[in-house]
C-alpha positions in Angstrom: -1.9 21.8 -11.6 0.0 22.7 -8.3 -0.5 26.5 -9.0 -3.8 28.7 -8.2 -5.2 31.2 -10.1 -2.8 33.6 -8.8 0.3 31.4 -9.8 1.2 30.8 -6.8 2.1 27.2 -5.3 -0.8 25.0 -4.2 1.9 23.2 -2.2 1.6 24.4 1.8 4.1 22.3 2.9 6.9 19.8 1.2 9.1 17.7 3.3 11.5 16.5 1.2 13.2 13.3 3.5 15.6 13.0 0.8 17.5 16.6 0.8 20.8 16.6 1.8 21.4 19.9 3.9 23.9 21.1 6.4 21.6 22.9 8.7 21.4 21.1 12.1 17.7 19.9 13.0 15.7 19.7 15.8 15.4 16.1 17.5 11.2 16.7 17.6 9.1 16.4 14.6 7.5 19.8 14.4 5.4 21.9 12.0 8.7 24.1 11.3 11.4 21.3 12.3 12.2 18.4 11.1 14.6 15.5 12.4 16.6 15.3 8.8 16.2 16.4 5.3 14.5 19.9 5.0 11.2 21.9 4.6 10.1 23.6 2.0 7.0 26.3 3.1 4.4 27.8 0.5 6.9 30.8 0.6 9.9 29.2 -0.1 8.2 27.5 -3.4 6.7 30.7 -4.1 10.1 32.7 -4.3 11.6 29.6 -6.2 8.9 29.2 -8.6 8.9 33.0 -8.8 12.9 33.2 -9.3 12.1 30.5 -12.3 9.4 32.3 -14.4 12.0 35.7 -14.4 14.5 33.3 -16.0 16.9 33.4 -13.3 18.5 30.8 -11.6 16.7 30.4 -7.9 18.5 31.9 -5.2 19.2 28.7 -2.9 18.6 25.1 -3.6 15.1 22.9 -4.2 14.3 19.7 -4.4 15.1 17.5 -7.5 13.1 16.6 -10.1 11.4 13.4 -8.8 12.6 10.0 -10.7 9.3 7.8 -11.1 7.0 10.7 -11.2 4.8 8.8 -9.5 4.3 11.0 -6.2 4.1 13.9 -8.2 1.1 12.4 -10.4 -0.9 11.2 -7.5 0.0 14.6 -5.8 -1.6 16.1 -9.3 -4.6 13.4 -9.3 -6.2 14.2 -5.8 -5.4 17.9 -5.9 -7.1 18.3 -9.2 -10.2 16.6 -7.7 -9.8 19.1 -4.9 -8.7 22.0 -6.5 -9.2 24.6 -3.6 -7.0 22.2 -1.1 -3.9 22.4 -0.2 -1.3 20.0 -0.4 1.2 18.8 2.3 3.7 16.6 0.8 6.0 13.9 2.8 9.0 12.7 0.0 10.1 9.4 1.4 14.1 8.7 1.3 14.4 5.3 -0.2 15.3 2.2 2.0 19.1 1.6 3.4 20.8 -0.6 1.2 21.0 -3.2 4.2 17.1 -3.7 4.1 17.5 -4.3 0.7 19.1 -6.7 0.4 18.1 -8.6 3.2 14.5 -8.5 1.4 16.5 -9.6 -1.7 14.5 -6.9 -3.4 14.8 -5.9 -7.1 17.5 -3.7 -7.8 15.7 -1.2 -10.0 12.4 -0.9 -7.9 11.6 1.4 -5.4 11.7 0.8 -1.6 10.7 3.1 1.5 10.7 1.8 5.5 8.1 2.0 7.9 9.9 4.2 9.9 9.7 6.8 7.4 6.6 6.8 6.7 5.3 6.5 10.3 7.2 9.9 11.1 6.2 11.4 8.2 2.6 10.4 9.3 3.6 12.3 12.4 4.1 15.7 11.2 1.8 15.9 8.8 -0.7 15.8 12.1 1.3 18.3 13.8 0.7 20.3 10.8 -2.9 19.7 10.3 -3.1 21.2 14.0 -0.3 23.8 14.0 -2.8 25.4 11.3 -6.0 24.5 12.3 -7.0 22.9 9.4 -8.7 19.3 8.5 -6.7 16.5 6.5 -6.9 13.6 4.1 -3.8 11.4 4.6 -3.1 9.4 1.3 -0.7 6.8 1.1 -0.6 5.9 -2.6 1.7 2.6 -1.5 2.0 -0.6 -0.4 3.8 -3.7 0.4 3.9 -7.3 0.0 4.5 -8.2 3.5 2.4 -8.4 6.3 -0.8 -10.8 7.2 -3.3 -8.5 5.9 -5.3 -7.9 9.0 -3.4 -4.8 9.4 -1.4 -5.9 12.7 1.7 -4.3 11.2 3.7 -1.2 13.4 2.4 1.3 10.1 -1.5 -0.3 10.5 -1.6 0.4 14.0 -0.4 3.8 13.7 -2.8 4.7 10.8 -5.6 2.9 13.2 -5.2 5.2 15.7 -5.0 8.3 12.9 -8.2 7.3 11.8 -9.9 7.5 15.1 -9.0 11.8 14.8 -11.5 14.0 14.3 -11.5 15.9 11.2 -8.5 13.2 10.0 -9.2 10.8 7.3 -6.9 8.1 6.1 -7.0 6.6 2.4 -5.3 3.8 1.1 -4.6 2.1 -2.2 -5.3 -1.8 -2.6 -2.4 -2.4 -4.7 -2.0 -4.0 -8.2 -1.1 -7.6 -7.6 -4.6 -9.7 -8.3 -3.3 -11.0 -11.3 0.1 -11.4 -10.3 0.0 -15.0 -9.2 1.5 -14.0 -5.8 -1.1 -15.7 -3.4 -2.2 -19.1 -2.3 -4.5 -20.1 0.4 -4.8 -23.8 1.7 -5.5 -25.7 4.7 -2.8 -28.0 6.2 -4.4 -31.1 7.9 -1.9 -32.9 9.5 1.7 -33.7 10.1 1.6 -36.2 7.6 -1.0 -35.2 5.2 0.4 -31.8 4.0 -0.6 -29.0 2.2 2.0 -28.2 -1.2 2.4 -24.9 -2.4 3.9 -25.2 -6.1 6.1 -22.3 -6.8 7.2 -21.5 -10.4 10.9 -19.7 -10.4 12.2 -18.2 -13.2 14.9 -18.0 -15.3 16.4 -14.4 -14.6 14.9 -14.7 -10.6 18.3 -13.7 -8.0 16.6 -13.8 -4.9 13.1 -13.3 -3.2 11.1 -13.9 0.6 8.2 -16.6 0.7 6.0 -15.3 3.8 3.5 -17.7 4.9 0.6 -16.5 7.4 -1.3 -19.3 10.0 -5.3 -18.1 10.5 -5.4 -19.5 13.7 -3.5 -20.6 16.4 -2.3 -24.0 14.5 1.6 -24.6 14.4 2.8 -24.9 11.0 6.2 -26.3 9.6 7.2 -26.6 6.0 9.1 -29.0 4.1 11.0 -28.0 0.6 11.7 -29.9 -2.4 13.8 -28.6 -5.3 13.2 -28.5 -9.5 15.5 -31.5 -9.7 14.1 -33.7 -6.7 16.1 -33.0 -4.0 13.8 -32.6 -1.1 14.5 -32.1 3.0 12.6 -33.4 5.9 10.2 -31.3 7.5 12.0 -28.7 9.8 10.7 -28.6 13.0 8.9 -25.2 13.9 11.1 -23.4 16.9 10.7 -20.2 18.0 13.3 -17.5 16.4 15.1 -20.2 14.8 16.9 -20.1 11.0 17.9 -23.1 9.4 19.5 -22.9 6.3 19.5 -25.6 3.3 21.6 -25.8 1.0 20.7 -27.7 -2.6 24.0 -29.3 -4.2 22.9 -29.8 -7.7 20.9 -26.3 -7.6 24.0 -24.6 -6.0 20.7 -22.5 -4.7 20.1 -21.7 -1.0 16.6 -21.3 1.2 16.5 -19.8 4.8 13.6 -20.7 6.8 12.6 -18.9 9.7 9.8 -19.5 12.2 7.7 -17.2 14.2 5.8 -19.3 16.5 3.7 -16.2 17.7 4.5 -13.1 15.6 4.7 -10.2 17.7 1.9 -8.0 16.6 -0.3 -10.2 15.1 -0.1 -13.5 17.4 -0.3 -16.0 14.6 2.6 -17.5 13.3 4.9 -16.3 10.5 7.0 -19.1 8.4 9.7 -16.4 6.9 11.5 -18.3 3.5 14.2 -16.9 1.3 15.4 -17.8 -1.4 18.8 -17.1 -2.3 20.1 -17.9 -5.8 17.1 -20.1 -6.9 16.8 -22.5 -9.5 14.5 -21.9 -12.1 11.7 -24.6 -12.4 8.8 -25.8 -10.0 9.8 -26.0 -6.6 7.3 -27.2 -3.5 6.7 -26.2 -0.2 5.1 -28.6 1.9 3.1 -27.1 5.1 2.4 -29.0 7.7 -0.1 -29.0 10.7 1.2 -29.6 14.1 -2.0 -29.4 16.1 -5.9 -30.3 16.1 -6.6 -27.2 15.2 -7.0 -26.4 11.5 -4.3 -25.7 9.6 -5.4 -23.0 7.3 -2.9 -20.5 6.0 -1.8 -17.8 3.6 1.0 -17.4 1.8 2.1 -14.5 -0.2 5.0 -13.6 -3.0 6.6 -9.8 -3.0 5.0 -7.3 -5.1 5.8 -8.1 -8.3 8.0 -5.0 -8.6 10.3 -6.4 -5.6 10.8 -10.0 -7.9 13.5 -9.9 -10.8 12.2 -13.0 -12.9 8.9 -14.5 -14.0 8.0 -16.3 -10.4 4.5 -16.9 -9.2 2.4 -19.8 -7.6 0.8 -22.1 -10.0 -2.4 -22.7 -7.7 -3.0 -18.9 -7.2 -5.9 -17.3 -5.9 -6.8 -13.4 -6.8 -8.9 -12.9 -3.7 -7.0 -11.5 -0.7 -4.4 -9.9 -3.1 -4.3 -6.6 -1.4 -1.1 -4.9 0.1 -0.4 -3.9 3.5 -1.6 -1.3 4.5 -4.7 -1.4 2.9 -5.9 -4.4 5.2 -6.1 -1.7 8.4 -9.9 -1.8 9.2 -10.4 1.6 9.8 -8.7 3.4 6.7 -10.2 3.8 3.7 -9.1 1.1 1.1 -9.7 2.0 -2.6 -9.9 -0.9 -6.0 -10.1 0.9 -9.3 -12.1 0.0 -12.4 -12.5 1.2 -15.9 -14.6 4.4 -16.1 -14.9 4.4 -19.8 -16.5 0.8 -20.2 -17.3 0.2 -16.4 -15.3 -2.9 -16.6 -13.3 -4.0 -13.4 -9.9 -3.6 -13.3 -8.2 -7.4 -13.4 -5.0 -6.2 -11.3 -6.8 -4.3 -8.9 -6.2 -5.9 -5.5 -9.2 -7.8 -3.8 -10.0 -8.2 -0.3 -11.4 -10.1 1.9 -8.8 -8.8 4.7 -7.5 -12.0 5.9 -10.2 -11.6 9.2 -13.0 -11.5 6.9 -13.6 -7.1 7.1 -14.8 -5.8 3.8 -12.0 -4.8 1.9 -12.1 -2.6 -0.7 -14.4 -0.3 0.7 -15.3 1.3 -2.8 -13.7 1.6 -5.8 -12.8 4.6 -8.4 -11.6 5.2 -11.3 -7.8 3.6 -12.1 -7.3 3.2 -15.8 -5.8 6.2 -18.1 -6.3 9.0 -15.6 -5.2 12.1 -16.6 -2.4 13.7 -14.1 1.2 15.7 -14.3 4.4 14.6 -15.0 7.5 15.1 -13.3 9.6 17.4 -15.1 6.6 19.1 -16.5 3.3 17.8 -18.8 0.8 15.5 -18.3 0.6 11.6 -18.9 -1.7 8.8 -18.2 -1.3 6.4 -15.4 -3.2 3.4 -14.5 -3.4 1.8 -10.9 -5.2 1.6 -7.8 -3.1 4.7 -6.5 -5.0 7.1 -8.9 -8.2 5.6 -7.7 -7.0 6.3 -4.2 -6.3 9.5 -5.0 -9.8 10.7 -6.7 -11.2 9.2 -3.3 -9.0 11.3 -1.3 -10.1 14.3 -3.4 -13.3 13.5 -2.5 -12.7 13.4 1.4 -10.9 16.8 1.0 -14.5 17.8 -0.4 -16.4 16.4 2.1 -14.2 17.7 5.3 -14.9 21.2 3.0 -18.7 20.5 3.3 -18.8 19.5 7.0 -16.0 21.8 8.8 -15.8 25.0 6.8 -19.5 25.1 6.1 -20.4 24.2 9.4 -22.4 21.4 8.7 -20.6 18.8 10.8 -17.7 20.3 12.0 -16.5 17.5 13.7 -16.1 14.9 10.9 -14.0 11.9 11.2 -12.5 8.7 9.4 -16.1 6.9 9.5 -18.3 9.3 9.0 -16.4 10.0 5.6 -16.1 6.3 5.0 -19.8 5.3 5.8 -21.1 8.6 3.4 -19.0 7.6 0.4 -20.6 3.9 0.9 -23.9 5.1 1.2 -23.8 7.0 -2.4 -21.6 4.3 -4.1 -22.9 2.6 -7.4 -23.7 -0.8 -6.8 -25.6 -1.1 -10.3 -23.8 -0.3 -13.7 -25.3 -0.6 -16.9 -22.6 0.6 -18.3 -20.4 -2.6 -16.9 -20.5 -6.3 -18.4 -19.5 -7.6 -15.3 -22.3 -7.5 -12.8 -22.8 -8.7 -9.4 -25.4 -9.6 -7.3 -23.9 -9.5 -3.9 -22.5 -6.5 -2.1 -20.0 -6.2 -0.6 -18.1 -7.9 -2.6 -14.6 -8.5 -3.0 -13.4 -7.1 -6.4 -15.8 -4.0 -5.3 -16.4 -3.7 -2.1 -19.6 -1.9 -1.7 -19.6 -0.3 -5.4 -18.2 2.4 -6.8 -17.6 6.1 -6.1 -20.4 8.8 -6.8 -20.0 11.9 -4.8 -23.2 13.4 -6.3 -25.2 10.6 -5.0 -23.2 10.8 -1.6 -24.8 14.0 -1.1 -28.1 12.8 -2.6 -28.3 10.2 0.2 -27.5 12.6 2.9 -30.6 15.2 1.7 -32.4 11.6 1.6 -31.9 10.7 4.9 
């Protein structure tokens, strides 16, 4: 799968953020520097890969077999529906413990920060133009956190990426519509309130509660524990924590306010849970102005929880994961290609600001990709569907800059041709719809054949 004809590495590039080496780095992020962890060129995996087939230990170190596998299968997924591409690979070092556990995220799931990705981001431009060659940037990943209008430090760099010519940026919706991890509901007044009812599990140590205003309203909340024991309604003050403690519990909630969050502008009601009870426990949200109260509020992924915890009055819609939300990048759902069904944990859009999210959707259940270590598996999940679409941008950048038929072909242009030649009527499928966009589907799903057929069309 990563090998040509030839046997020699697909792989162009691999910065691996999570080698530990001795050799002292350049400050810049470069095509042939890098500010920590090392770079592995086509030539280096070559002589290793070569050094490996003779039966002989390779002559300096390599990167270790990855844990998850699941970089190398998307890796495997999006070049094997670009098999003349290359591949430029960022591998993310995980999250410092610190972040961790000021997230209270799960212990055995796996974390990356911003920061890391947004360099990574970086170079991988500085390589497209130290070679002079057109890329598709996929970020098979995504997080729970965030107001899902893409005002998040990563959206706006990806925004701006997407703007490039002969750059394209594609992103995977995330798993969590049937998660329970989302409620949406309108606050009316300080004394009429809105109650979120929050189911905690037995096994649950510790998780963050993020609730998002949709317009310029002042929100506050209120909690009330399993056994009763409730607190008046904290008053909403800029930059402020306030911690509660519940005696009978012995569980503790920090609750933080963000009048006007710094990238976004609307506020941010930040709860933690620290040691929580199992049972139902409320959230009351209140509205501090005339103007309407209507909110978000959104769980972790459900990798990041460590019991059975959800919102009893869920809502599947605006389930996707930041970064998908970014207007310009290419957001992909999967579905079923062997009965056309949708996908139920596919994440749905709206973005909370109402732009069509998914755009399209691809294949996402048993696809067919490497393992790491060696063989091939099945995965499901909406970062294989991501992936075929970001095999399919490879192809298209093919048809326009190396065959000269638009050599100058950006983020939209892809975006706006794969929409044109999506399916918006299945046969095949037993769930129809009769609108599009939609937003389990966006505009339909992926046909690259009838992308192309639109373009001779039109």
């Amino acid at each position: 799968m990563f090998r040509n004809s030839a046997g020699n590495s697909k792989i162009a590039v691999l910065w691996d953020q999570t080698f530990k080496s001795n050799t002292v780095k350049d400050v810049n992020v470069l095509p042939n520097s890098v500010p920590y962890g090392e770079l592995f060129f086509k030539e280096d995996i070559d002589r290793i890969l070569s050094d490996i087939d003779k039966g002989v230990e390779p002559q300096e170190q390599y990167p270790d077999i990855e844990k998850t596998g699941h970089g190398t299968y998307v890796a495997s997924v999006a070049i094997g529906a670009a098999p003349d591409a290359e591949l430029a690979i960022i591998r993310l070092k995980p999250a410092k413990q610190y972040l961790r556990d000021f997230f209270l995220i799960n212990d055995s799931a796996e974390a990356f920060e911003e920061s890391d990705i947004m360099i990574g981001v970086k170079y991988l431009l500085e390589y497209s133009r130290s070679v002079g060659k057109p890329m598709v940037i996929l970020l098979g990943l995504g997080t729970g956190s965030g107001p899902r209008t893409g005002a998040t430090p990563l959206g706006n760099v990806l925004n701006t990426v997407a703007t490039m010519s002969n750059i394209v940026v594609v992103t995977a919706m995330g798993n969590e519509a049937n998660t329970r991890g989302h409620v949406e509901g309108v606050a009316e007044s300080e004394t009429n309130p809105y109650t979120i009812e929050l189911n905690v599990g037995n096994s649950e140590k510790g998780f963050v509660l993020e609730i998002w205003a949709n317009t310029l309203d002042v929100l506050s909340v209120s909690i009330v524990s399993p056994s009763g024991e409730s607190n008046p309604r904290i008053p909403a003050k800029e930059g402020e924590t306030t911690k509660l403690n519940f005696i009978l519990e012995k569980s503790q909630v920090e609750i933080n306010y963000q009048v006007v969050e710094s990238i976004s502008g609307y506020e941010l009601i930040f709860i933690k849970f620290i040691r929580p009870a199992s049972g139902i426990w409320k959230i009351n949200v209140y509205s501090l102005t005339n103007i309407l109260g209507s909110f978000n509020a959104w769980l972790p992924i459900k990798a990041y929880l460590s019991g059975d915890t959800y919102m009893l009055r869920s809502i599947p819609d605006t389930t996707l994961t930041e970064i998908s939300a970014d207007s310009r990048v290419i957001s992909v759902g999967s579905y079923n290609h062997v009965t056309g069904a949708v996908d139920i944990d596919s994440g749905r859009g709206y973005a909370a600001l109402g732009w069509v999210k998914p755009e399209l959707v691809a294949p996402g259940i048993n696809v067919y990709g490497a393992k790491s270590g060696g063989g091939y598996t099945y995965r499901s999940g909406t970062s294989a569907a991501a992936a075929i679409v970001a095999g399919a941008a490879a192809l298209l950048l093919c048809w326009g800059v190396y065959y000269e038929n638009e050599i100058l072909l950006g983020n939209n242009e892809v975006k706006y041709i794969l929409i044109r030649g999506a399916v918006r009527r299945d046969t095949l499928a037993t769930d129809t719809f009769e609108e599009y966009p939609n937003p389990v589907l966006g505009y339909g799903k992926m046909n690259l054949f009838n992308s192309f057929i639109q373009l001779r069309v039109t």
